[in-house]
Every structure is written in C-alpha cells, then in structure tokens.
N, C-alpha and C positions, 0 to 999 in steps of 0.2 A: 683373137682367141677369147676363151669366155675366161672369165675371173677367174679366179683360184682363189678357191678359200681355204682359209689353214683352219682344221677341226679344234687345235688350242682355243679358239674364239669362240667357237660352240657352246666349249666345255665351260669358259668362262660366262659365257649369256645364261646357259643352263647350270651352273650352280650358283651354289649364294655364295656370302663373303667370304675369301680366304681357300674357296674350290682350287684343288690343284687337278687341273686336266692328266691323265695317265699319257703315257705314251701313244700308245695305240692313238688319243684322241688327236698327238699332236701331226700325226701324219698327212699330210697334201692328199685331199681330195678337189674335185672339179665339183662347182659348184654346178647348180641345174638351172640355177637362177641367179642374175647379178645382187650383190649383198647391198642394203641400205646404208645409207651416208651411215647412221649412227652403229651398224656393225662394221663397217671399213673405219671408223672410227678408232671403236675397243677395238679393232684389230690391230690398228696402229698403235694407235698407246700403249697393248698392251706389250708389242715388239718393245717398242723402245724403253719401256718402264723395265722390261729385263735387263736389259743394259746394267739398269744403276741396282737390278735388284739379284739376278743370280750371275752378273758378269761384275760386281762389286771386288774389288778387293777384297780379300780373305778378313784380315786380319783389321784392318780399319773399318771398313764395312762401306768404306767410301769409292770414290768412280776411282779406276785406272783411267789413264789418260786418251788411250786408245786401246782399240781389242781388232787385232787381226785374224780373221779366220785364215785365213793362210799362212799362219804361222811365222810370216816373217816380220821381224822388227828392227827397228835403227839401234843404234850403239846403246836408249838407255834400255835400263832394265823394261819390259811388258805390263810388271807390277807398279809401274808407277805411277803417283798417286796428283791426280789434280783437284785443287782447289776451288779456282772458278769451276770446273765443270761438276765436282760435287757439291757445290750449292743448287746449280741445276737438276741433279740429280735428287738431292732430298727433298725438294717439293714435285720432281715426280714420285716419289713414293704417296706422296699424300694422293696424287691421282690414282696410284694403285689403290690405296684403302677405300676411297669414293667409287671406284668401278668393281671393287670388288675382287681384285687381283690378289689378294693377301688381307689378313685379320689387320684392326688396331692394334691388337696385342703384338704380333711379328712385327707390327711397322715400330712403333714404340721400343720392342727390344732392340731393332736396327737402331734406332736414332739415340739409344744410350750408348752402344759400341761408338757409334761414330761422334759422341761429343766426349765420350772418356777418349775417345785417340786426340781429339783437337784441345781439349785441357792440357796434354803433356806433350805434345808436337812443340818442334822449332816455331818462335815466335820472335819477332821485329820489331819492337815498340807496339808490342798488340797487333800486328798484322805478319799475317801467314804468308809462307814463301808460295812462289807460282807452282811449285814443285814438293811434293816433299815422299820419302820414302819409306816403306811399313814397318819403318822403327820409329818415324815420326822425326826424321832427319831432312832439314833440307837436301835438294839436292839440284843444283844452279840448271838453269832455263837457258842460261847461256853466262860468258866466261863474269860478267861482271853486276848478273845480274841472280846473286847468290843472297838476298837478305828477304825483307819485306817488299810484297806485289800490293799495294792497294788499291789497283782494279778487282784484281782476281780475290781479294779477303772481302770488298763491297759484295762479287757476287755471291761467296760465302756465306756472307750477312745476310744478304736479302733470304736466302734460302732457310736460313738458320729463324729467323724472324720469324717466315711463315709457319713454320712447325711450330714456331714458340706459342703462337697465336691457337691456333690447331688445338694444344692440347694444355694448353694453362688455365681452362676451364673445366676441367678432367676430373681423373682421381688423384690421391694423393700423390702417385708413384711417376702420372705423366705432369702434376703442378712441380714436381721435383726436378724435371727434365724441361722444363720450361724457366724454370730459375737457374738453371746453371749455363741454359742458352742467353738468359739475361746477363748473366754475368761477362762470358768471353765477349759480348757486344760492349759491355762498359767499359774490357781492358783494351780495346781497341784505341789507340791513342792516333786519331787521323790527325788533330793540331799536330802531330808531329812531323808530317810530311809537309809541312810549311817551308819546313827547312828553316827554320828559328826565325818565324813571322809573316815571311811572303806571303801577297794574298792570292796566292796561287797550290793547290794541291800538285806532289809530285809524285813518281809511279814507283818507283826503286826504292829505297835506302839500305844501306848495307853495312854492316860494321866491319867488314875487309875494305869496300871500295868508297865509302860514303853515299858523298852523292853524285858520284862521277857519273852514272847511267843519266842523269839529268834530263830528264823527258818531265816538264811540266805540263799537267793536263788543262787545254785550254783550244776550245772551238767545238762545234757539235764530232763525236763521235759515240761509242757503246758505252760509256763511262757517267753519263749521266747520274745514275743510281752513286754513284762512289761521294760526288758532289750533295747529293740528299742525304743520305745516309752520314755525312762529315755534321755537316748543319743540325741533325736529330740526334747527334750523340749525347749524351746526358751525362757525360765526363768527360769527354773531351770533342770539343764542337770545335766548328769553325764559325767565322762572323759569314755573315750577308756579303760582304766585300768581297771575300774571296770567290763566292758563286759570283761575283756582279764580274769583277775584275780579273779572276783565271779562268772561271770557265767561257762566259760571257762575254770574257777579252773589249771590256767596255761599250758592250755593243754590237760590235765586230761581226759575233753569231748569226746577226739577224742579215749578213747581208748575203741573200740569198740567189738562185738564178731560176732559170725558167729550163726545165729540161723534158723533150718528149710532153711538150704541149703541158708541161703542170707544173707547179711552182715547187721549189724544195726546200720551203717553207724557214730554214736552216741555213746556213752557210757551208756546207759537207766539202768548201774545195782548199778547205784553210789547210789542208795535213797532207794531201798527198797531188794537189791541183787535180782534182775529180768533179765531176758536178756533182755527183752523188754513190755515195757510199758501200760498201758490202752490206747485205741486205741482214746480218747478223747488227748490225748497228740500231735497228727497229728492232730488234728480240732480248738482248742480253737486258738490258734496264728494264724491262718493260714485265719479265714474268712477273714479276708481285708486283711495283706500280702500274697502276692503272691509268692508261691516257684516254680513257676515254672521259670528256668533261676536263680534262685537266690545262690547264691555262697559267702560263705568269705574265710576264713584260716583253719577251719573246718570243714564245711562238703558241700554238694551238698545236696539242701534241699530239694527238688523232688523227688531224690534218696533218703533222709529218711524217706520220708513219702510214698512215693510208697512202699520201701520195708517194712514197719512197717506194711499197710494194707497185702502185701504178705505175710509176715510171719503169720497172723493171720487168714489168708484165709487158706496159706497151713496147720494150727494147727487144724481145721476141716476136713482139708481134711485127714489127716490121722489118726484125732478121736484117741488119745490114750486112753483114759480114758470110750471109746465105746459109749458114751452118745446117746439118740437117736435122730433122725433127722440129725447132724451136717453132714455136704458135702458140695457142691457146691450153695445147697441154700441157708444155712443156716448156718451163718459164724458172728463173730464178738464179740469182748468182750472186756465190759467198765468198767468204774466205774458208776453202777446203784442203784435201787432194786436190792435187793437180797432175800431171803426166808425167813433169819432173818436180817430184816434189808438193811441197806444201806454198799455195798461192794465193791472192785478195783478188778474187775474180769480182767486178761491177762492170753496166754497159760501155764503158770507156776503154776498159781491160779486157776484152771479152776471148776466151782462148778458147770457144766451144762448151765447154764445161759446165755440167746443169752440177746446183748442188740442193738435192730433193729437200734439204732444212730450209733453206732459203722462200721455197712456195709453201711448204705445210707450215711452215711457225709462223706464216704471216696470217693463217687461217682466219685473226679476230678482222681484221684489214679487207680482205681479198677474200670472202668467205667461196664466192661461186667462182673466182679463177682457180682458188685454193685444192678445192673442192675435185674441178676438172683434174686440175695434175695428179691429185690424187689417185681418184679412179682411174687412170690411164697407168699410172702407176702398176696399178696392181691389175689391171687388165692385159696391157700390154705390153710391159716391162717387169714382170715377175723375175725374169733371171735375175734384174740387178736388188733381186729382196733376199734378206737373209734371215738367220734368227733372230735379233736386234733392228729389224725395218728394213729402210732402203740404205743401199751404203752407203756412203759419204757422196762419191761422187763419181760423175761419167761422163761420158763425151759420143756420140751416137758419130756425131763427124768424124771424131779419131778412131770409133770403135776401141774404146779404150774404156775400162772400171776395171777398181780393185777390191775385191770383197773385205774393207776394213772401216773400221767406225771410229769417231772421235767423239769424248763423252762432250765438248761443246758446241757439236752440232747436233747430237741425240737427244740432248737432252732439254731445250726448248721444244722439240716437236711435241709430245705430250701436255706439256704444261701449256702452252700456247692453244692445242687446242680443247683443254680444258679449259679455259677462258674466255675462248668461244662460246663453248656447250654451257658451261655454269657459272663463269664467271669466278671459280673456287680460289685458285692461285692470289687472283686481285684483290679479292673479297678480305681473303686474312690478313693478307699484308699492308692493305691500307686502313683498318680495324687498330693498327698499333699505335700506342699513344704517342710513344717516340719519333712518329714516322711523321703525324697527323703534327705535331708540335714542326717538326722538321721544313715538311712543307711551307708551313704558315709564316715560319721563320725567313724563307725564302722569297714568298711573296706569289706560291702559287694558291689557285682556287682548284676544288677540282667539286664534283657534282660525286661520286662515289668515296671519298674519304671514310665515310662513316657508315658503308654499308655493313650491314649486321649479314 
C-alpha cells in the first residue's frame, strides 16, 4: 500500500515554532508520494512527543504510565504517574521545542508544573517512588516495593539534568527552573542505598519493608546511568569501589559471550542466564549519555550497544522459530505487551512479538536497519499506528496488537532519534559539570563530554 501520511506533520513542517495543526489538518490523507526519512521522522516524533505532551497527566504535567486507547485498564488507577518514564518524557519535550512542536515559553511553563509537583511528591532519602499518584502520594509497584525506586529516580535525574542544561543559560525565570532542578539532584541521597556502606547500590528501600526487596544492582543491565549519576553527585556520591565492586561485580561484567556471530561485549547472562538482553537495556542509560567515544576498564560502549541492536536484527534475520513477517523490516524485541500480559521478550525468549521501540530507539546503532522498519511501518503496517505512534506491541504470527502505549517504551523513540538527527539529548547532558566530574571519577574517557 502507499504511505500514509497524517496532514498533522504538514502542518508542523509548514508552520513555525509552537504551530498547532487544526483539525481538519489532522486528518489521514494518502500520500502521492512516499515521505522523506527526515518527514517520517517529525512524524514520529511528533506522535510520540504527544504522548508526554497532550497525553500528560493533568495535574502533574508528567507521563501516566500507560494510555489505552481502548479504554481498558488493570486494577490501578489510568492517572498514574511514572517516574522513570517521565524523565523520558521531559527530554522529549525539549525535542518538541527543537522540531518546533510547541514555543520555549509552553515547554518551560510545563517544566515548572512538573518540578513544583516533584518538590512536594513522596520522597525516600531523596529518591522518588516507582509509582506515584496526582497528589504526589506513593502508590506501591508491588506489595513490598512501596518506598524509594533508584533506577527509576536515576532516569528521572538524567531527564531532569537535560532540561537543567537547556535552560540555565536563559532568562532569569528559566535560570530559576534550572536551580531548583539543581537542587532535587542534590537531595538525592544515593549513599544511602548502600545499605549503611556496602559497595554495592540497591534498588528498593522502604520505611514499611526496609530492605527486604533486596535486589542489589550488579552486572550489565539498563541501570548503568543510576551507577554514574551516584558517583557525580555532589552531596552525596558514592566511591569508585562501589562502580568497580557492585556493578563491575570485580570484573565479572566483562565476561562476555559470542552471540549470532558478534561479541556482547558485556556479560548480559549474569541476571536471567540470557546471552543478551532486552533491547531497552541499550536505550534507558543512554538517552543523555552518550556512548559514542565513551570507554572505561570494561567495555567500549558503542560497540555494546551497536552490537546488542546487531545481534537482534540478525535474530530475525535468520527467523529460527519461522514466525511471520521477521527479516529486514521487521526486527526488535523488548520488554512490552505481550498476549498474556506484560513480558521481557530477547532472541532467547522469543514469543513472536515485535516491540516497534526496540528497532526505532536504536536509530543512533542501526541507522539503515532502523530506518527500514520504520518505513515499513508506516507503509505497511499503518493499522498498528495510533495517535501516540506505533503501539507498544504485536505479533503478525498470533495476529495479535492492542492499541495501548507505555510511557517507557514511547518515550526513548523520540529522544533516541533525535540523537541520531542532532545529537541534542547527548549534547546537554554530557555538557553538565556534575556528570563530566562523575565520569572521570569513574575512570571513563569519552570523546563528546564537552560538546558545546
């Protein structure tokens, strides 16, 4: 079938910043001609940048955790509010104000909503619950895991950072909104997830349950950034020991395997005996650090993340399991939907199941496979696009998708491939002194640290 193009992206090429397409404009017409990489681009982006920008929570201004078009939801409330995925969310807004989707002025009055609700939101020793509710009430991920998330508060951080970066060079009103994002950064107490010195960071802590969820983070997975960001804190840090010794596990990380003909540079089988990973484990750390150039004692991080998307491009392409569709256009596999349920789909796991964020957020990686699933995408797989992009996920083999979105898989698509296109996301976020102190501390080099 020929493309389809949504007229919203028109309206967005042809006005200037901050254009809002009318109705009329948003209406499904057939294109005449197939659309260039760089308008299936803004068309993407601009889908998914909806998401975190008229699919936001009312009252926080931050991501709900999921948004169902079909209106059906599990036991918690629809309004509820994520963390990790609204850190992903606030640096897609900065790709809205670069594409032209929305004024500075609107993004800026969003980003003071959303740090007056995280100044008076339930707090952990400085780290935010996985969960929390439009009163700014925790509200538990599961029965024992009702306190401080410090994966999910690292990707809050990292999000928070880039805006800080953004607009701390500003006027008086956005230097004000960058100093009080300096601030929640400082009350972050990661020493405290030591668990009173271990040199190891842990994920929970709870003043009902302690530290009874006791998941200490340690071997490669998406938590990278959490371990940087501990190290760069500038009130409460951790030593070098603990990145050598929890996450590093003495080494440990580097013992890697050989999968689908390419190395995986990492050790990805320490956590669940997989050779390699959900392809979101290349995307969560990575929107504002930048692996490209970046290097410590362990591995070359470009090289892991490039070959982590290779291996799972080439896991379609040689289709073992026969599923239909998988090849060249049709490649990728996350932790999504699944058929029953919410799953960690990788080649090891493989239940059929494409999940479209898995190919498109690896865009900096896999530019021309990326690319391909894209356009096929939107060529010929339209049914499964909605008003927020592609859904989460689908299965051509089960003939199976549910028109529903998760703001942690939406919202690397944007940023990711704005980091492609200009590099913006990585640019601010390794620009920060605290970050640039962090690294060093650590004992990485990287070749972009100090892009202006």
């Amino acid at each position: 079938m020929r493309l389809v193009l949504l007229a919203l992206i028109m309206g967005a090429l042809s006005l200037g910043c901050g254009g809002n397409p009318s109705k009329k404009d948003q209406q499904e017409v057939k294109a005449d001609q197939e659309l260039t990489d760089d308008q299936l681009f803004d068309l993407i982006q601009r889908q998914t940048f909806d998401y975190f920008w008229d699919g936001a929570e009312p009252t926080s201004g931050l991501a709900r955790e999921r948004i169902h078009m079909d209106n059906v939801y599990p036991a918690h409330d629809k309004d509820i509010i994520t963390t990790g995925g609204s850190g992903f969310g606030l640096m897609a807004i900065l790709v809205g104000v670069e594409r032209g989707f929305i004024t500075r002025e609107e993004a800026l009055e969003r980003y003071e909503k959303c740090v007056s609700f995280l100044e008076t939101s339930d707090r952990f020793h400085g780290a935010w619950p996985h969960w929390l509710m439009p009163d700014g009430k925790m509200t538990p991920f599961s029965k024992k895991d009702n306190g401080g998330d410090l994966v999910e508060t690292a990707f809050l951080v990292q999000g928070l950072l880039t805006v800080k970066e953004y607009f701390e060079v500003g006027n008086a009103r956005e230097k004000k909104l960058a100093d009080r994002i300096q601030k929640l950064w400082e009350e972050v107490e990661w020493d405290w997830y030591t668990k009173g010195g271990e040199n190891v960071l842990y994920w929970h802590w709870s003043p009902e349950y302690q530290w009874e969820m006791n998941f200490p983070v340690g071997g490669y997975n998406e938590a990278l950034i959490m371990y940087i960001l501990a190290a760069a804190s500038p009130t409460h840090p951790i030593g070098k020991e603990v990145y050598e010794q929890g996450w590093a596990q003495n080494g440990k990380i580097m013992n890697d395997t050989t999968f689908y003909g390419l190395r995986t540079v990492l050790n990805h089988y320490e956590h669940d005996r997989s050779p390699v990973g959900p392809m979101f484990w290349a995307h969560y750390s990575y929107l504002g650090l930048n692996p490209k150039g970046l290097r410590d004692q362990y591995a070359d991080y470009w090289k892991l993340n490039e070959n982590h998307a290779l291996i799972q491009y080439r896991h379609a392409l040689e289709n073992p399991h026969e599923y239909k569709g998988y090849g060249k256009n049709l490649w990728g596999l996350t932790s999504s939907y699944s058929m029953k349920g919410y799953a960690g789909h990788r080649p090891d796991r493989d239940l059929g199941v494409i999940s479209p964020t898995a190919a498109l957020s690896s865009m900096p990686y896999t530019p021309q496979q990326s690319k391909d699933f894209l356009r096929y995408m939107y060529a010929e797989q339209d049914s499964l696009i909605g008003k927020y992009g592609p859904y989460d996920a689908f299965s051509l083999e089960n003939k199976w998708y549910v028109p529903r979105y998760l703001a942690i898989d939406q919202g690397p698509i944007p940023v990711m491939i704005e980091n492609y296109r200009s590099g913006l996301l990585w640019k601010l976020f390794m620009k920060n002194a605290d970050v640039r102190k962090g690294l060093k501390k650590l004992g990485f080099s990287s070749e972009n640290s100090d892009d202006e």
